[in-house]
C-alpha positions in Angstrom: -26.9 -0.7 -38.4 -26.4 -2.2 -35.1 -23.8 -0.1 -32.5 -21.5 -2.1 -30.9 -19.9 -0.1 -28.0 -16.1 -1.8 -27.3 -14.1 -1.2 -24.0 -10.6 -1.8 -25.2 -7.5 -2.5 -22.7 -3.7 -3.5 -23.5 -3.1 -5.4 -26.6 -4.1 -6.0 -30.3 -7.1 -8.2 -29.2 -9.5 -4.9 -29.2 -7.9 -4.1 -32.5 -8.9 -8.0 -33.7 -12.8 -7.8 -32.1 -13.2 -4.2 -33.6 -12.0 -5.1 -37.2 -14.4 -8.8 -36.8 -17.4 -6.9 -36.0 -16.8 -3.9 -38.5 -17.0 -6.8 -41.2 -19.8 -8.2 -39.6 -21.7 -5.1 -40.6 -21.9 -3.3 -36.9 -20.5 0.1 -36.3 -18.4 0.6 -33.7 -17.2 3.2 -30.8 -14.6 2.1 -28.3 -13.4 4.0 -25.6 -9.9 3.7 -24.9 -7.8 3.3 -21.6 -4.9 5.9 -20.8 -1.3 4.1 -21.0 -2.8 0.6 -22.2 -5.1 1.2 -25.0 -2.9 0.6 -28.8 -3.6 4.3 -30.5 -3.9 2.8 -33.9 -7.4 1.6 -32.1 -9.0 4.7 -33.9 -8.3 3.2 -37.4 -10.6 0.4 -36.8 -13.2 2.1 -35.1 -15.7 4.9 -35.7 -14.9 6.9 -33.1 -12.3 6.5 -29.6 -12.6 8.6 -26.2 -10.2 8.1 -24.1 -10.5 7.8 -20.7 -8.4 7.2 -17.1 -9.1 3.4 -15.5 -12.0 4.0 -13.0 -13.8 7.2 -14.7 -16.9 4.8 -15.1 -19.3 7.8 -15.8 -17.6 8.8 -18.6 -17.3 5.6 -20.6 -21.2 5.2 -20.2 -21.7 8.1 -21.5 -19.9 8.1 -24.8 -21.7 4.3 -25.0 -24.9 6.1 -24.6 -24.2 8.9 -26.6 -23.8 7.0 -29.4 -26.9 4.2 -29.3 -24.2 1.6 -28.1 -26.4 -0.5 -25.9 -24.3 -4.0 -26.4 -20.9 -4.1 -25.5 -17.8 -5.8 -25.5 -14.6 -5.8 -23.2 -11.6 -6.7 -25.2 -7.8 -6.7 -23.8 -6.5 -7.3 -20.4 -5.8 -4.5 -17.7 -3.3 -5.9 -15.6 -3.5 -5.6 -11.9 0.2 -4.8 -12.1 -1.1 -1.5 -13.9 -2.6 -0.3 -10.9 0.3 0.1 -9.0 3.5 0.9 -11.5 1.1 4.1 -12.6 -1.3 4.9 -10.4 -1.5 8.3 -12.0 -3.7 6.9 -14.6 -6.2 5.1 -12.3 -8.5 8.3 -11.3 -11.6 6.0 -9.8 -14.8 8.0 -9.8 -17.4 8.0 -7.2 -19.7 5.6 -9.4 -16.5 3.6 -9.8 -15.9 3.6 -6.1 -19.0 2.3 -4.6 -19.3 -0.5 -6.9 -15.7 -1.6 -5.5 -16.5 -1.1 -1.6 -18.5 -4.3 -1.3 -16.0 -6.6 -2.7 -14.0 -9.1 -0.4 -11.1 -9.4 -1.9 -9.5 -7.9 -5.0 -9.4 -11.0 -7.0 -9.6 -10.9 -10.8 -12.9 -12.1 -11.1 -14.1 -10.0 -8.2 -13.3 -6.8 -9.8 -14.4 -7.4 -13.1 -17.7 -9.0 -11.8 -18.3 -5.8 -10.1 -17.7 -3.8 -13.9 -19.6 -5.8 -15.5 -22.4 -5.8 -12.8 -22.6 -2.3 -12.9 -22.8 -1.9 -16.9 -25.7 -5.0 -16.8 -27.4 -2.7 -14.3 -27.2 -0.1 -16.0 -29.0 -1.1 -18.8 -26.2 -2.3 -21.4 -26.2 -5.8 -22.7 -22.2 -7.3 -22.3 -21.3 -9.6 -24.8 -18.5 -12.6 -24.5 -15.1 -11.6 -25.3 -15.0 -13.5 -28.5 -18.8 -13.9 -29.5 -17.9 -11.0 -32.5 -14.9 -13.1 -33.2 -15.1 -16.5 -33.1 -12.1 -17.3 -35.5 -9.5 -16.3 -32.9 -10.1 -19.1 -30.7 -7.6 -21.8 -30.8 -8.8 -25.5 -32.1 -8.2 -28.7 -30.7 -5.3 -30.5 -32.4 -1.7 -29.2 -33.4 -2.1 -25.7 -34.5 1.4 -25.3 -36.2 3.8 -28.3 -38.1 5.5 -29.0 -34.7 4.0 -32.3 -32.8 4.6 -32.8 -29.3 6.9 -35.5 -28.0 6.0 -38.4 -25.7 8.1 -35.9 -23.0 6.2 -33.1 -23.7 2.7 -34.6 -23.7 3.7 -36.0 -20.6 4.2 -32.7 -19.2 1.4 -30.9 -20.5 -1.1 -33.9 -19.1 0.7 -33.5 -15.5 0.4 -29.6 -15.5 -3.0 -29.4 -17.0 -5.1 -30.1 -13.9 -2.7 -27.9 -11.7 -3.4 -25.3 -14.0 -7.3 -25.8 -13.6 -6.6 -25.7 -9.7 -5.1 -22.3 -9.7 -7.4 -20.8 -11.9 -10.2 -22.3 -9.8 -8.9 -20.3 -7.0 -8.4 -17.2 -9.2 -4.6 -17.1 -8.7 -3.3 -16.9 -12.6 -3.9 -19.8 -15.4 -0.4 -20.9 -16.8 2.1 -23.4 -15.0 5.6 -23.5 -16.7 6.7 -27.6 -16.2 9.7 -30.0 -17.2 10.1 -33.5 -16.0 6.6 -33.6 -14.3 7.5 -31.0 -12.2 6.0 -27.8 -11.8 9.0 -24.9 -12.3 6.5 -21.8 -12.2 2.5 -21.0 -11.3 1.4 -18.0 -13.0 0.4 -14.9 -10.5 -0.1 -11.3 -10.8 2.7 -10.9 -12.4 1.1 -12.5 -15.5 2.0 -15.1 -18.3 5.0 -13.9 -19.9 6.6 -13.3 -16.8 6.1 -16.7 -15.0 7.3 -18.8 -18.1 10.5 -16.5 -18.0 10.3 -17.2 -13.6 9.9 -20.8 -14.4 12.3 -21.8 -17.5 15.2 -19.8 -15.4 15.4 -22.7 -13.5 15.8 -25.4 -15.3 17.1 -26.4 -18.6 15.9 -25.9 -21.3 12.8 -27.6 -23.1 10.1 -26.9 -20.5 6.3 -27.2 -21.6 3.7 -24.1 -21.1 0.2 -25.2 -20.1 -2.3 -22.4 -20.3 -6.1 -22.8 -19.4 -9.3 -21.0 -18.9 -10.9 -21.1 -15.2 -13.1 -23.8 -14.6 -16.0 -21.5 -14.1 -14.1 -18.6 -16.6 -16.4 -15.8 -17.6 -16.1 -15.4 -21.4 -17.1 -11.9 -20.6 -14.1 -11.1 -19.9 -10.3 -12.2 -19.2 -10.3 -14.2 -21.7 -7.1 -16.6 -22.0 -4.9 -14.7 -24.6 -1.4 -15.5 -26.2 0.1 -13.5 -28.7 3.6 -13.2 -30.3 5.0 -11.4 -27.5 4.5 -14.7 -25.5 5.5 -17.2 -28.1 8.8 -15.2 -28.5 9.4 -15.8 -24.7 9.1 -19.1 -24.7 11.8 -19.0 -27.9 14.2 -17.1 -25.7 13.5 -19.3 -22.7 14.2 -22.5 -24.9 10.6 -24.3 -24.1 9.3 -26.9 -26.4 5.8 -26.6 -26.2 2.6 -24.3 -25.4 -0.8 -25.7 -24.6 -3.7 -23.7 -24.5 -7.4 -24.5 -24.1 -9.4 -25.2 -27.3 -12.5 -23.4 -27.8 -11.5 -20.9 -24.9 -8.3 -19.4 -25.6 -7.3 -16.6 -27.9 -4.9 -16.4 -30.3 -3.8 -13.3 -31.6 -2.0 -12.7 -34.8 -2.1 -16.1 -35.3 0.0 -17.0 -38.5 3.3 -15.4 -37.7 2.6 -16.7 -34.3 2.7 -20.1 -35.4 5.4 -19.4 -38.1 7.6 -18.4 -35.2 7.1 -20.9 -33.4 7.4 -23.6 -36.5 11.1 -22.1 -36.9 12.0 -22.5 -33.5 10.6 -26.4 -33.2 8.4 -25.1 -30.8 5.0 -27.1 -30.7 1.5 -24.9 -30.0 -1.4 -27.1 -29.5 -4.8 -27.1 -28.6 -6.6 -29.7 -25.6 -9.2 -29.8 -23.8 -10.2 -31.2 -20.4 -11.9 -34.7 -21.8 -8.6 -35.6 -23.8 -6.7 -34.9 -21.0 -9.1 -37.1 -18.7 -9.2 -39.8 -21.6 -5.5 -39.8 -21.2 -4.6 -39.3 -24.9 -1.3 -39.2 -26.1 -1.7 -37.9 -30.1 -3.3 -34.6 -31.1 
């Protein structure tokens, strides 16, 4: 039986991959990031090491120790994290030279230079989602809610601002009412700059969420989960589009069930409806 070695950060989304490939008929090990890692990780997985954000050797190890040569990164560690505890990031000297070449400290950049080392290192890195393909949202309206004519003229207007900043490997969400742009997504992440940007306006702002224009499914993944559905219902938005086919979608029917109670519409686009200009979905 194949090995599947999973690297899990913040969220329920390793949770979701580990339980996918489980059924799929792979065993798996994960090893588990200090003060972001969920603990109930262990009762989907065969075994969990834990380890500090950095200790590269480590994680390799257990991976090799346990005839996991493919592997998959699942759950977010915000940059934020590195910073509000840095007693948890103990870099180690493998982790360290991989990181002194880098020109910036972009997302991209940093993971590139992870997964770059773990490819040179012999492992095979899978896509985010390739051992669950179900959680990726579809085009169309994902719950009972349709967008208005208001709405879809939002979410047209703040899509291709969207695809800017995440071309420049800023953030991927823009919070917009009234064709204009009330919040870009930065470090500080999604939840945070839909709660920036519906602040200052009234309610019934739309949330456009996309994947980079050159996003590596490897990793950072466009995610929403409950805990950012239930911000936009206590920021009073109307609608959340996401990417289809390259956005995640976590816990998906009370997800939607929330936001059916709150007349909040979730939908799914993608770049060629946008450019075709169509107003139904």
């Amino acid at each position: 039986m194949e090995v599947v070695g999973l690297i899990a950060g913040l969220g329920r989304m390793p949770i979701e991959v580990a339980r996918a490939a489980r059924q799929g008929g792979r065993r798996v090990v994960a090893v588990g990031l200090r003060g972001l890692t969920e603990a109930s990780l262990a009762e989907e997985v065969e075994n969990l090491v834990w380890v500090h954000v950095g200790e590269v050797e480590p994680m390799m190890a257990c991976f090799r120790d346990a005839g996991a040569g493919t592997l998959v990164m699942a759950g977010k560690v915000p940059k934020t994290f590195l910073w509000e505890q840095p007693e948890l990031v103990k870099p180690d000297a493998r982790a360290l030279r991989a990181l002194s070449g880098l020109a910036d400290r972009k997302d991209d950049s940093l993971l590139g230079a992870f997964a770059d080392l773990l490819v040179e290192e012999g492992f095979s890195l899978l896509g985010q989602v390739e051992l669950a393909p179900a959680l990726l949202a579809e085009v169309g309206t994902l719950g009972c809610v349709q967008p208005g004519p208001a709405e879809l003229a939002d979410i047209a207007f703040g899509w291709p601002i969207a695809k800017a900043i995440g071309a420049l490997d800023v953030g991927q969400t823009v919070v917009v009412k009234g064709r204009a742009i009330l919040a870009l997504e930065a470090v500080e992440g999604t939840d945070a700059a839909v709660e920036r940007g519906c602040a200052l306006g009234e309610p019934g702002a739309s949330v456009v969420k996309v994947a980079k224009p050159a996003q590596d499914m490897r990793f950072d993944v466009p995610t929403i989960g409950l805990a950012t559905l239930q911000v936009l219902v206590d920021c009073g938005a109307k609608a959340l589009a996401v990417e289809a086919g390259k956005t995640v979608m976590l816990e998906r029917k009370a997800l939607l069930a929330l936001a059916d109670r709150h007349g909040i519409a979730v939908v799914g686009f993608t770049d060629g409806m946008l450019e075709a200009g169509e107003g139904e979905v």
